[in-house]
Backbone as XML, in Angstrom:
<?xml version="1.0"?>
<chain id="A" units="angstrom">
  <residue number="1" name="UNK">
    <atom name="N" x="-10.576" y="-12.487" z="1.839"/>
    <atom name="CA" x="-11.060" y="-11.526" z="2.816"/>
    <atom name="C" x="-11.468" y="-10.249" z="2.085"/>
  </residue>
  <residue number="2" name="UNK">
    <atom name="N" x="-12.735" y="-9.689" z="2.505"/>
    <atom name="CA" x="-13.058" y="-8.554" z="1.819"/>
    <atom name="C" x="-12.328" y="-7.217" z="2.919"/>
  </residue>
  <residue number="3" name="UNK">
    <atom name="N" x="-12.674" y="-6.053" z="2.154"/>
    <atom name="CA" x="-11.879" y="-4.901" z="2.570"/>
    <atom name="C" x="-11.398" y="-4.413" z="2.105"/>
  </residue>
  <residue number="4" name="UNK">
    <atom name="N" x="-10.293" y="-2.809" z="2.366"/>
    <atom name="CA" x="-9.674" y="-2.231" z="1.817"/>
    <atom name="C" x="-8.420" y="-2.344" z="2.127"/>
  </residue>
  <residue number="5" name="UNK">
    <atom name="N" x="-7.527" y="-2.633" z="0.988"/>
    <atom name="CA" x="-5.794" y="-2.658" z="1.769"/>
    <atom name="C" x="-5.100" y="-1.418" z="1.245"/>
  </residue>
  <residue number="6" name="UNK">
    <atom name="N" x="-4.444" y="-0.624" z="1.724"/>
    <atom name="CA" x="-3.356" y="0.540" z="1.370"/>
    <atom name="C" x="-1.988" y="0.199" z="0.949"/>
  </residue>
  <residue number="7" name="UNK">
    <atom name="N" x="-1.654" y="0.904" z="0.115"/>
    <atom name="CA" x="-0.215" y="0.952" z="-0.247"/>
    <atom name="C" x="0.446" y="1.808" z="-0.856"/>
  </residue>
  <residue number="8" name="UNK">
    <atom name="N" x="1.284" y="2.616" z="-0.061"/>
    <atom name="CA" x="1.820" y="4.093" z="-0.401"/>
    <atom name="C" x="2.908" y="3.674" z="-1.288"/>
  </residue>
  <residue number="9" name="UNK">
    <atom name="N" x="3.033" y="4.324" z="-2.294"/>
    <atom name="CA" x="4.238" y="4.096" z="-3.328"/>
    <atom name="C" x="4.455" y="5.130" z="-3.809"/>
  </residue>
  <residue number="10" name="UNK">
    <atom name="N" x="6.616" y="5.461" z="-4.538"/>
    <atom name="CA" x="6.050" y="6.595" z="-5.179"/>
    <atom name="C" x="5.723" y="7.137" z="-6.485"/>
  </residue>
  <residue number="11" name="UNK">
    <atom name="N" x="5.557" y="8.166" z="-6.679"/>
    <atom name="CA" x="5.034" y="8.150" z="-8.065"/>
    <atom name="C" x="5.158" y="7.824" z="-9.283"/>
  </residue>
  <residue number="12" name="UNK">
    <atom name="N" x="6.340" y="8.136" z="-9.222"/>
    <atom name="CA" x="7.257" y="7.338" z="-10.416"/>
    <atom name="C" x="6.560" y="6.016" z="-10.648"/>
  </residue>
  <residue number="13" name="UNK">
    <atom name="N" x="6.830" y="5.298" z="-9.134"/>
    <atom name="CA" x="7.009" y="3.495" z="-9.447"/>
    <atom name="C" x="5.804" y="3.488" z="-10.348"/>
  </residue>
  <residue number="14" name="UNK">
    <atom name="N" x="4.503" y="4.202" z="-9.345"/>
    <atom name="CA" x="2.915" y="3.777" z="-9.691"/>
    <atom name="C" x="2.969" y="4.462" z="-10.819"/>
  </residue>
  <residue number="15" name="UNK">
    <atom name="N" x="2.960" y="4.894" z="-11.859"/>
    <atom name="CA" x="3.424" y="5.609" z="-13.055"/>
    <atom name="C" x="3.329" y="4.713" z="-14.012"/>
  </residue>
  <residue number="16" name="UNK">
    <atom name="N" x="4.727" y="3.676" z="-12.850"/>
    <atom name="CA" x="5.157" y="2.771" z="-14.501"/>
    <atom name="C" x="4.156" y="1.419" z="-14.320"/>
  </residue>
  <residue number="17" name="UNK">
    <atom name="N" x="3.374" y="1.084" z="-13.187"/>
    <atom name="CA" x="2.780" y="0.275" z="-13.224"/>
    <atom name="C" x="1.507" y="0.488" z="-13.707"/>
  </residue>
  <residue number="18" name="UNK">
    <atom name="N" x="1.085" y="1.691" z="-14.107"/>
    <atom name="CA" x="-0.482" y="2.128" z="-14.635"/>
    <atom name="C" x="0.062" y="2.004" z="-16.316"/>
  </residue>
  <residue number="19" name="UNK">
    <atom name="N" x="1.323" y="2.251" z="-16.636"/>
    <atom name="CA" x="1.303" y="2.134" z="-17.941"/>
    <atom name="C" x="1.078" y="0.020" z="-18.341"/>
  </residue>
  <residue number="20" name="UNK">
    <atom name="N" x="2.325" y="-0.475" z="-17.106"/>
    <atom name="CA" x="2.242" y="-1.857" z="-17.568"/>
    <atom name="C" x="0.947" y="-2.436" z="-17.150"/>
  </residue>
  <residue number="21" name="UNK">
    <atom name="N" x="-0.139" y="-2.005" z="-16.951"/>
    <atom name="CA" x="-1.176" y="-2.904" z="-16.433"/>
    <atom name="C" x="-1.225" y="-3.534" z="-15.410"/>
  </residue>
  <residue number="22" name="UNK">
    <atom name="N" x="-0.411" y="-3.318" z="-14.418"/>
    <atom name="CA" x="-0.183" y="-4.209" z="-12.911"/>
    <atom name="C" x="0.573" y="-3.679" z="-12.089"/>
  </residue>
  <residue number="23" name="UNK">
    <atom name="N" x="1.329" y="-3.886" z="-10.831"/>
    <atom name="CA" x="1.978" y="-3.767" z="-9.779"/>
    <atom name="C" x="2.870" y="-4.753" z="-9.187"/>
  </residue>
  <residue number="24" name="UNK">
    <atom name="N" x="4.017" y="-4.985" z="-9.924"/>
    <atom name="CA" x="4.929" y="-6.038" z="-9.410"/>
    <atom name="C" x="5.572" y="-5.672" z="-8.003"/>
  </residue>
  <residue number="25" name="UNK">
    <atom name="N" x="5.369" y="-4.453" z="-7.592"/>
    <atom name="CA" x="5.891" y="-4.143" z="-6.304"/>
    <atom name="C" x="7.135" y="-2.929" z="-6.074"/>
  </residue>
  <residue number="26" name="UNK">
    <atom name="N" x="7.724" y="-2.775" z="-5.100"/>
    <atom name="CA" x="8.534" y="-1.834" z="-4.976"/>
    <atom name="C" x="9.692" y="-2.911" z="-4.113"/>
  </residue>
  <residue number="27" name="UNK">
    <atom name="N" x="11.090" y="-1.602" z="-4.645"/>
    <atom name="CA" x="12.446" y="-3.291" z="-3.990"/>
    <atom name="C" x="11.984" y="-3.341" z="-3.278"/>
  </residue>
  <residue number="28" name="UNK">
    <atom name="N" x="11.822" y="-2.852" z="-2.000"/>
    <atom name="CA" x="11.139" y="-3.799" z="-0.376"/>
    <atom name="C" x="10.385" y="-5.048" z="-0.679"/>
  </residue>
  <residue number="29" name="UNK">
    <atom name="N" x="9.036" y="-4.860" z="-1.562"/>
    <atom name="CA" x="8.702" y="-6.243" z="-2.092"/>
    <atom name="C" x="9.033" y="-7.110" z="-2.709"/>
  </residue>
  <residue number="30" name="UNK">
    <atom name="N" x="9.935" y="-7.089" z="-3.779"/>
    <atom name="CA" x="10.754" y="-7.855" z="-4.294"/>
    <atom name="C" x="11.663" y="-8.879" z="-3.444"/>
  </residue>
  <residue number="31" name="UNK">
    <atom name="N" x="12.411" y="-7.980" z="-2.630"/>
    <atom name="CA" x="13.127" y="-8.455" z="-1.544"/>
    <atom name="C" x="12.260" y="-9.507" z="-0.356"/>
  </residue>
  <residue number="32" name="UNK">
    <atom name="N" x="11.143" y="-9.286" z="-0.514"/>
    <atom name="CA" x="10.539" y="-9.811" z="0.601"/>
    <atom name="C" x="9.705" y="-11.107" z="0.141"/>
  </residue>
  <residue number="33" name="UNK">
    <atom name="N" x="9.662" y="-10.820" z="-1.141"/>
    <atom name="CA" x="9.208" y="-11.955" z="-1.712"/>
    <atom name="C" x="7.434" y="-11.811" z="-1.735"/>
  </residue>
  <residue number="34" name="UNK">
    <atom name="N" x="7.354" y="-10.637" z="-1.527"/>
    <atom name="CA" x="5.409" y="-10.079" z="-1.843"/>
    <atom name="C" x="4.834" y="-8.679" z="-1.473"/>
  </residue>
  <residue number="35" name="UNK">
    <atom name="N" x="4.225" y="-8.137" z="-1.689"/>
    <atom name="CA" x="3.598" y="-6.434" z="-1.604"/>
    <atom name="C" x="2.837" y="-6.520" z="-0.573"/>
  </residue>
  <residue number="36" name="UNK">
    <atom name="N" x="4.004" y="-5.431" z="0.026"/>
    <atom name="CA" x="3.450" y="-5.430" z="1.001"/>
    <atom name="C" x="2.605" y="-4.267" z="1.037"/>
  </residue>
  <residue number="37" name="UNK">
    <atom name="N" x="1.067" y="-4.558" z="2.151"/>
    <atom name="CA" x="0.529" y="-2.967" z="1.863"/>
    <atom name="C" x="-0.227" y="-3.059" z="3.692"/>
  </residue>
  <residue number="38" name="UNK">
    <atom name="N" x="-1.170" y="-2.763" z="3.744"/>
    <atom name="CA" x="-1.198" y="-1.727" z="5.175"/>
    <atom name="C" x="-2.990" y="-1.871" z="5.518"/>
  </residue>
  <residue number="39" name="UNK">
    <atom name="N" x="-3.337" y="-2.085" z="6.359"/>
    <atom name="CA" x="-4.862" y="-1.744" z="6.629"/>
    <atom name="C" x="-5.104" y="-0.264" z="7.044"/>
  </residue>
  <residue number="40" name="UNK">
    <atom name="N" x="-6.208" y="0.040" z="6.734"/>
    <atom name="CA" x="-6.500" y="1.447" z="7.526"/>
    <atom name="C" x="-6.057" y="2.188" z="8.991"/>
  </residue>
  <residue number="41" name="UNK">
    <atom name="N" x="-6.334" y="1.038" z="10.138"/>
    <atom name="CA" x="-5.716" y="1.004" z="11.106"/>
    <atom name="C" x="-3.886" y="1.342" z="10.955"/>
  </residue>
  <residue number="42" name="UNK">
    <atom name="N" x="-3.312" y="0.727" z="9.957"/>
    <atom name="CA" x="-2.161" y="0.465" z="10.733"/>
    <atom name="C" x="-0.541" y="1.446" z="9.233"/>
  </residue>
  <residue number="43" name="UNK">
    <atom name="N" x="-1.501" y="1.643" z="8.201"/>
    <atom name="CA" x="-0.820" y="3.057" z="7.278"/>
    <atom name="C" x="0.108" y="3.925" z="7.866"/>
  </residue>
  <residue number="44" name="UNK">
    <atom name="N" x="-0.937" y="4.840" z="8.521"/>
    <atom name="CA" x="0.009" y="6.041" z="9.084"/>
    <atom name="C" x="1.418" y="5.319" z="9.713"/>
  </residue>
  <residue number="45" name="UNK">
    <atom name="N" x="1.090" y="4.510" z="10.782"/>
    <atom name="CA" x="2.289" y="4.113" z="11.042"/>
    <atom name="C" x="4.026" y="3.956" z="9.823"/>
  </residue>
  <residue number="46" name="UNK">
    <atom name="N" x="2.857" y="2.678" z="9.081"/>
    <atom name="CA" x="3.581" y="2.519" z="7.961"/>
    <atom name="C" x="4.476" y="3.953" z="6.981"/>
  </residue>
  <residue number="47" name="UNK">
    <atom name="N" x="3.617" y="4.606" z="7.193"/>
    <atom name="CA" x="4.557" y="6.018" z="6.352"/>
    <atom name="C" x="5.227" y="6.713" z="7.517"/>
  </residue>
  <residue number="48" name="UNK">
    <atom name="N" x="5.515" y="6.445" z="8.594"/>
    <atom name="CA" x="5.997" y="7.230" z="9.518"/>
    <atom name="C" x="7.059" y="6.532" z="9.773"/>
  </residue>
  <residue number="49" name="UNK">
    <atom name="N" x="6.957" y="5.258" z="9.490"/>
    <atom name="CA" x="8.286" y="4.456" z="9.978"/>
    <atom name="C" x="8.752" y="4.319" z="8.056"/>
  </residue>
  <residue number="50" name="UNK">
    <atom name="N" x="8.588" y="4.297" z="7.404"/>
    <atom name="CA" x="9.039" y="3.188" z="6.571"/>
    <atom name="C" x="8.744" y="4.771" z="5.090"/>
  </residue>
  <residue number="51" name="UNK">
    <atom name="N" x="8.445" y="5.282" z="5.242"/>
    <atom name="CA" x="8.450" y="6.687" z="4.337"/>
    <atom name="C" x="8.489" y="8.151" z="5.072"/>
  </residue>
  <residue number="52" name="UNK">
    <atom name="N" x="9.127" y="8.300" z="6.100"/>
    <atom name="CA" x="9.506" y="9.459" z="6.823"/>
    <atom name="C" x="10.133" y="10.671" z="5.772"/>
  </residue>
  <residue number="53" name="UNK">
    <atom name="N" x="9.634" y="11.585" z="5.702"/>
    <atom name="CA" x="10.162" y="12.967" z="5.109"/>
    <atom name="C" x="9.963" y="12.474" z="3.476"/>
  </residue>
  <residue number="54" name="UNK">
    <atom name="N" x="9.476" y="11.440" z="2.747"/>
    <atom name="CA" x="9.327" y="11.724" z="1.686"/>
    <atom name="C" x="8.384" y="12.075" z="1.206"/>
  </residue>
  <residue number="55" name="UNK">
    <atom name="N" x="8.154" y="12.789" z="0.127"/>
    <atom name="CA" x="8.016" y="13.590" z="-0.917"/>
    <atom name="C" x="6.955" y="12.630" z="-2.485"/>
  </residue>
  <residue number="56" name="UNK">
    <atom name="N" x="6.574" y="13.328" z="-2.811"/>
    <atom name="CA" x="5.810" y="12.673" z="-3.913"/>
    <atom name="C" x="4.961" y="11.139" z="-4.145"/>
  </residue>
  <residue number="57" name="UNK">
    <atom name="N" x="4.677" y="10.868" z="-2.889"/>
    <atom name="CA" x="4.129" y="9.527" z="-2.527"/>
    <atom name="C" x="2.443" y="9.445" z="-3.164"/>
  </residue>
  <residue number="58" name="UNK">
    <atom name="N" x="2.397" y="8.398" z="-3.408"/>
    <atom name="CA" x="0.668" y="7.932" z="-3.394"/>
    <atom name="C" x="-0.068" y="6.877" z="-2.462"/>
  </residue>
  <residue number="59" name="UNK">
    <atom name="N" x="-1.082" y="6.872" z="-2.223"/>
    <atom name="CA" x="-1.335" y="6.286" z="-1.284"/>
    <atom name="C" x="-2.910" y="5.831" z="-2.352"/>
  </residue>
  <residue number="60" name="UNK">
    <atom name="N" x="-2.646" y="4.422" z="-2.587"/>
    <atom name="CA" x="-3.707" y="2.963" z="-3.331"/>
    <atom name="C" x="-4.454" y="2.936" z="-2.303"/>
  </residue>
  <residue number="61" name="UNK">
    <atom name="N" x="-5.686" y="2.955" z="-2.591"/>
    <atom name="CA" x="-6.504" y="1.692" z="-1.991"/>
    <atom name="C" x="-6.883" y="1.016" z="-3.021"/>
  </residue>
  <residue number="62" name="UNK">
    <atom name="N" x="-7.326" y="-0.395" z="-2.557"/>
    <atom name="CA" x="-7.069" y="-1.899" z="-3.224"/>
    <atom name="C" x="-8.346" y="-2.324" z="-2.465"/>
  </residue>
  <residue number="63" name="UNK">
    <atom name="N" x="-9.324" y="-3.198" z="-3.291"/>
    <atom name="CA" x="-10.028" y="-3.918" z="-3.071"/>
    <atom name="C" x="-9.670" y="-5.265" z="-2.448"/>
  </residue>
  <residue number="64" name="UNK">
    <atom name="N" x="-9.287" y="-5.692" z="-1.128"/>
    <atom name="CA" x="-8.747" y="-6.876" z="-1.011"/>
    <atom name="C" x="-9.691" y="-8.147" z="-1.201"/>
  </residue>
  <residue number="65" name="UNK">
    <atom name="N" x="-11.034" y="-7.974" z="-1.533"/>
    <atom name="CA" x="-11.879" y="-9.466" z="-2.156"/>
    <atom name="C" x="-11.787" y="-9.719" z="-3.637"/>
  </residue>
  <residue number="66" name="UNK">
    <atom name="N" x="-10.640" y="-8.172" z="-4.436"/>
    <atom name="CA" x="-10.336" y="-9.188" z="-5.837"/>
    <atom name="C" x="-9.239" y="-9.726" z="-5.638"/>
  </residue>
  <residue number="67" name="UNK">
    <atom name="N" x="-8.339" y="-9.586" z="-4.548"/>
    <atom name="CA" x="-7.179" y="-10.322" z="-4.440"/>
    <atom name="C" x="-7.195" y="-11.686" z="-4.507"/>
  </residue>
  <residue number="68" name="UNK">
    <atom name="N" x="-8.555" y="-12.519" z="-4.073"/>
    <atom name="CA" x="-8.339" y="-13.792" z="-4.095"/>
    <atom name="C" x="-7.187" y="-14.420" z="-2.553"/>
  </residue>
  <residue number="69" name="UNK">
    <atom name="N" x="-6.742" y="-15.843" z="-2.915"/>
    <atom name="CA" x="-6.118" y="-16.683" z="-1.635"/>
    <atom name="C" x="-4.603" y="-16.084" z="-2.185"/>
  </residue>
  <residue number="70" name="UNK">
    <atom name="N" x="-4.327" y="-15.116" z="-3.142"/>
    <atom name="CA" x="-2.808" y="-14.751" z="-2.615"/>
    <atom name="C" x="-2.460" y="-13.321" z="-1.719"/>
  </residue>
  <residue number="71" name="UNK">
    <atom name="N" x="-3.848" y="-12.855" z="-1.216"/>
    <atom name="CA" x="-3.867" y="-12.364" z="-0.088"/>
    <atom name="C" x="-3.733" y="-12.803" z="0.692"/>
  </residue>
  <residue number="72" name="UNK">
    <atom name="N" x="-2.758" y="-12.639" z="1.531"/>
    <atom name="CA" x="-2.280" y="-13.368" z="2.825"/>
    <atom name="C" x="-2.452" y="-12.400" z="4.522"/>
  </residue>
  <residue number="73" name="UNK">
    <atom name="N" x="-2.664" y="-12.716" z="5.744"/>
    <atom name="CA" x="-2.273" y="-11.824" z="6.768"/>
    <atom name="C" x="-1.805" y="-12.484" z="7.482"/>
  </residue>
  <residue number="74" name="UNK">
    <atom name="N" x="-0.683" y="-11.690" z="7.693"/>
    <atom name="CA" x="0.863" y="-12.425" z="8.337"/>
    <atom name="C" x="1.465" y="-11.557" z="9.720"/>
  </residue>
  <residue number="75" name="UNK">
    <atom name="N" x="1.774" y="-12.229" z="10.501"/>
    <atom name="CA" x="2.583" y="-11.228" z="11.652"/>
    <atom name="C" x="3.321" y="-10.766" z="11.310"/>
  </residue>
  <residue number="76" name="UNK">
    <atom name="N" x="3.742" y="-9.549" z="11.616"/>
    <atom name="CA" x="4.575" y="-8.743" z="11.545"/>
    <atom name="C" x="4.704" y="-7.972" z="12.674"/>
  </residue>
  <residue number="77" name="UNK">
    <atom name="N" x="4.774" y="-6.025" z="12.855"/>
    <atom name="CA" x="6.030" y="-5.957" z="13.752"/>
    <atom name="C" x="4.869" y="-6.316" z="15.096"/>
  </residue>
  <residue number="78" name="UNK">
    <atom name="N" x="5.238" y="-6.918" z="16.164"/>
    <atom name="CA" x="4.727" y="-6.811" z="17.422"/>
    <atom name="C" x="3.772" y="-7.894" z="17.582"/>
  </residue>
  <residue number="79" name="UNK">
    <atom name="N" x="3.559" y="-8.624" z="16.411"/>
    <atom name="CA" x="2.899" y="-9.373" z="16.175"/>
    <atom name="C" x="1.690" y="-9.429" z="15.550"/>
  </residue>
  <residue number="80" name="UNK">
    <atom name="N" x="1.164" y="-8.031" z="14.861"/>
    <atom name="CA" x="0.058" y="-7.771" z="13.994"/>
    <atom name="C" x="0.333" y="-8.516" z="12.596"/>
  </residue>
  <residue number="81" name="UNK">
    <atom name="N" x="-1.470" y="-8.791" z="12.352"/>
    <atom name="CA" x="-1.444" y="-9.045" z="11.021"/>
    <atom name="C" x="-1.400" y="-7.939" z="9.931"/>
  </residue>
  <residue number="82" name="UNK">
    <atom name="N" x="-0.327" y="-7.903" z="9.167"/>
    <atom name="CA" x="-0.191" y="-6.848" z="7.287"/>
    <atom name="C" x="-0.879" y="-8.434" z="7.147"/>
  </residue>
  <residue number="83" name="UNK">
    <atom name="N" x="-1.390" y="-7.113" z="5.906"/>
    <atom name="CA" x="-1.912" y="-7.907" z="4.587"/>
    <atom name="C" x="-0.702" y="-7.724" z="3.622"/>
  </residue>
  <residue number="84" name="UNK">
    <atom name="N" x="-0.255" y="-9.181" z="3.054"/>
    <atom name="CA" x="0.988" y="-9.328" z="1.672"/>
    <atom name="C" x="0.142" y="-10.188" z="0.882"/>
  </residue>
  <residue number="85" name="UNK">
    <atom name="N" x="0.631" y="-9.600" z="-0.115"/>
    <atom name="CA" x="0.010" y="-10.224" z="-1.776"/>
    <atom name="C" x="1.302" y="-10.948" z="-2.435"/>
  </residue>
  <residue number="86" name="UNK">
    <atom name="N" x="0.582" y="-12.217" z="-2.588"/>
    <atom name="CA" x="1.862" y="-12.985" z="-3.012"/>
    <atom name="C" x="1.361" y="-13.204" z="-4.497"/>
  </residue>
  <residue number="87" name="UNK">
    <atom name="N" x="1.277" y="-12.000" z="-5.548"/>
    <atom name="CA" x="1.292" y="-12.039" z="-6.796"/>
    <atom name="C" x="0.869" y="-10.828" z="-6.977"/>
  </residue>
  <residue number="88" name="UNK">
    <atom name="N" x="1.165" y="-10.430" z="-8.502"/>
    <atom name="CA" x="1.343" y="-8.915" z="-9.192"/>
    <atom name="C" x="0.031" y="-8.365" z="-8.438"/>
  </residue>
  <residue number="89" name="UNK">
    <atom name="N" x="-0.394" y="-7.362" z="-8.282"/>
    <atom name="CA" x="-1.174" y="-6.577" z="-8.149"/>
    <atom name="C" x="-2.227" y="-6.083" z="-9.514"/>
  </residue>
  <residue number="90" name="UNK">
    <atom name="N" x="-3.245" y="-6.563" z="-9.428"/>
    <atom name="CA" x="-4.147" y="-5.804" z="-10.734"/>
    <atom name="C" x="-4.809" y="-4.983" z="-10.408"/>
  </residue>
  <residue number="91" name="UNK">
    <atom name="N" x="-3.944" y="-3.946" z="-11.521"/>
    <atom name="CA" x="-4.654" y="-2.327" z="-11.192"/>
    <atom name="C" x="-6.498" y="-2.276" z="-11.476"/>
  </residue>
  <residue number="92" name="UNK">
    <atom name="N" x="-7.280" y="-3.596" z="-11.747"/>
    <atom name="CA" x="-8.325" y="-3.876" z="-11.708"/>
    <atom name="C" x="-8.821" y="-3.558" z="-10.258"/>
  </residue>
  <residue number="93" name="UNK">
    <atom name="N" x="-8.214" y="-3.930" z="-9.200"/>
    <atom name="CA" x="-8.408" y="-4.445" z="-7.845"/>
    <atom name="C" x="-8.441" y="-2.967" z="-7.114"/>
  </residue>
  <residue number="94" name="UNK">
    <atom name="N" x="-7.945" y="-1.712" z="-7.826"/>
    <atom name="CA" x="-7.182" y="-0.629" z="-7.461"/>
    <atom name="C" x="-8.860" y="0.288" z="-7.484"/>
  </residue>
  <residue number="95" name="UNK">
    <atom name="N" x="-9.260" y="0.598" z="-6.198"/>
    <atom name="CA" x="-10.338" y="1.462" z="-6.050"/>
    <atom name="C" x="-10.172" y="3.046" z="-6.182"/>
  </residue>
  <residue number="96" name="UNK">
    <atom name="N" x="-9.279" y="3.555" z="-5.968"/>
    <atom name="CA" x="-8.928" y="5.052" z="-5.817"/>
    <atom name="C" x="-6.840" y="5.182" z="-5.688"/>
  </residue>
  <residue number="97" name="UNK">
    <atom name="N" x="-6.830" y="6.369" z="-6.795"/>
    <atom name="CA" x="-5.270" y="6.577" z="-6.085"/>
    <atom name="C" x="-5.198" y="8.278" z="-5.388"/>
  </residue>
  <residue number="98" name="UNK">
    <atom name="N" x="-4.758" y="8.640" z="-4.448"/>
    <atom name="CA" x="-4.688" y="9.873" z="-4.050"/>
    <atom name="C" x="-2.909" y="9.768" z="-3.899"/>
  </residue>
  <residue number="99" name="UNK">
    <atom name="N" x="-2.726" y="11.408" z="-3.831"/>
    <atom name="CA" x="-1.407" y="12.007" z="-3.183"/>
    <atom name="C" x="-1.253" y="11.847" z="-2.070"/>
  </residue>
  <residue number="100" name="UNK">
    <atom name="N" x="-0.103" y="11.785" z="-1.315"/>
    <atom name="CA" x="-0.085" y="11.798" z="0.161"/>
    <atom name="C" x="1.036" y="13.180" z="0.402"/>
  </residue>
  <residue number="101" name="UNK">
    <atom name="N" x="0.788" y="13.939" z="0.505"/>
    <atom name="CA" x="1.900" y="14.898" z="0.540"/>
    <atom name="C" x="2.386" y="14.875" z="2.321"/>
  </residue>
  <residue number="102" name="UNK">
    <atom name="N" x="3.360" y="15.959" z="2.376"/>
    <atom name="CA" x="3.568" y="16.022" z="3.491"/>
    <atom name="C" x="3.639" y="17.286" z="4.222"/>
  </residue>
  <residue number="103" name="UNK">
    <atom name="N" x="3.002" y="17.571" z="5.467"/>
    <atom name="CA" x="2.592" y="18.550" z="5.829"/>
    <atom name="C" x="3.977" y="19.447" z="6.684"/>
  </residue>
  <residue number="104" name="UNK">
    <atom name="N" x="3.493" y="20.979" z="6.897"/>
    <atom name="CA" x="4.360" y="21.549" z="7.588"/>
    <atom name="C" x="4.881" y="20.976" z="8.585"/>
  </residue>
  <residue number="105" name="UNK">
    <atom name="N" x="4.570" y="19.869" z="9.208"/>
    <atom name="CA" x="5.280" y="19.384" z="10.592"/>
    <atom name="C" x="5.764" y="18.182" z="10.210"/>
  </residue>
  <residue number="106" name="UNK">
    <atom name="N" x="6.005" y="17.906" z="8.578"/>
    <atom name="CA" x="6.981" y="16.873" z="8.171"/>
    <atom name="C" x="5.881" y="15.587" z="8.283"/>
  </residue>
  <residue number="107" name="UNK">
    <atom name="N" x="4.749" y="15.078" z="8.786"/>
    <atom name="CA" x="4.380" y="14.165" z="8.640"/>
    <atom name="C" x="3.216" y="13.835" z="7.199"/>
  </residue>
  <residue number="108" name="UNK">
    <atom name="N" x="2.697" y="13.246" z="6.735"/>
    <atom name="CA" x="1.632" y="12.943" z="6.133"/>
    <atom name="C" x="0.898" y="13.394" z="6.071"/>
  </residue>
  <residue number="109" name="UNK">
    <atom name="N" x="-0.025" y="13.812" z="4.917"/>
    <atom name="CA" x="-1.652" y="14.080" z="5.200"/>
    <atom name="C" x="-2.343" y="13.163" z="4.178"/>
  </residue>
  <residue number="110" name="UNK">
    <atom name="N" x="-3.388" y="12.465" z="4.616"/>
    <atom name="CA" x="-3.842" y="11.297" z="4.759"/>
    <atom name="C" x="-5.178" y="11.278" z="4.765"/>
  </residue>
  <residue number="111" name="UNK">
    <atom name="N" x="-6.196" y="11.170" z="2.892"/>
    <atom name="CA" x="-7.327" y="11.632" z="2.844"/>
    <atom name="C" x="-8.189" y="10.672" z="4.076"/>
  </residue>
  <residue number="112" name="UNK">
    <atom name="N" x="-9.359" y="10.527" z="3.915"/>
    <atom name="CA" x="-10.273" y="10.085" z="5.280"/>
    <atom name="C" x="-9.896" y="8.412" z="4.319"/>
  </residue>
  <residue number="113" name="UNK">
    <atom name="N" x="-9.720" y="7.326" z="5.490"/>
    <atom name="CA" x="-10.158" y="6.322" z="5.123"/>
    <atom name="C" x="-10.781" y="5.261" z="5.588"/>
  </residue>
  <residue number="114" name="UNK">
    <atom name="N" x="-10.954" y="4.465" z="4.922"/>
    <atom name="CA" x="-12.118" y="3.251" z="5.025"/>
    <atom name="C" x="-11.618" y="2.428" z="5.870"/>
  </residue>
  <residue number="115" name="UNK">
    <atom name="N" x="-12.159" y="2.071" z="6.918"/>
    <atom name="CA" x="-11.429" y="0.466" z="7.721"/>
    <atom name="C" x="-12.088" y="-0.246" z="7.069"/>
  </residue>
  <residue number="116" name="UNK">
    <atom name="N" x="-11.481" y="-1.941" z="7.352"/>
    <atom name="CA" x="-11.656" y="-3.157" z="6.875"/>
    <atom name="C" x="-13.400" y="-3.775" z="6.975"/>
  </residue>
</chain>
């Protein structure tokens, strides 16, 4: 599937994955058994539930037509499809990284982005 997929991480992690050449994921993915990341539509949510009040985040966009068939879209909460990558991430695939800081009213700010 072509498109853009998101995935807020924080800096540190994406740090150490620009040095190793890839993106094995963050524990949530590990644990889950694939990376998970977010469509345009459905991000904000994602940092509101699942990165509330933190601090030093980045926010990937990802080319999802170099992902290939271990791009997957799977139900999740309510029954929407996430996009999960069931293998490392190549920072090849990686179109732009921005900051996501967080604004005086504690939520996100969140450059303009691309839907699917």
């Amino acid at each position: 599937m072509s498109g853009i997929v998101y995935k807020i991480a924080p800096r540190a992690l994406w740090r150490e994955a620009e040095a190793a050449g890839r993106f094995l994921g963050a524990p949530v993915d590990h644990a889950d058994g694939f990376i998970h990341f977010s469509t345009a539509g459905q991000v904000r949510e994602t940092a509101a539930r699942h990165f509330a009040g933190q601090n030093d985040l980045l926010l990937i966009a990802i080319d999802a037509g170099c992902l290939g068939s271990a791009l997957k879209y799977e139900p999740s909460r309510g029954g929407a499809l996430f996009p999960h990558l069931y293998a490392p991430l190549p920072l090849e695939a990686v179109l732009w990284v921005r900051p996501l800081p967080l604004g005086d009213d504690g939520a996100h700010i969140f450059p303009p982005l691309e839907e699917e």
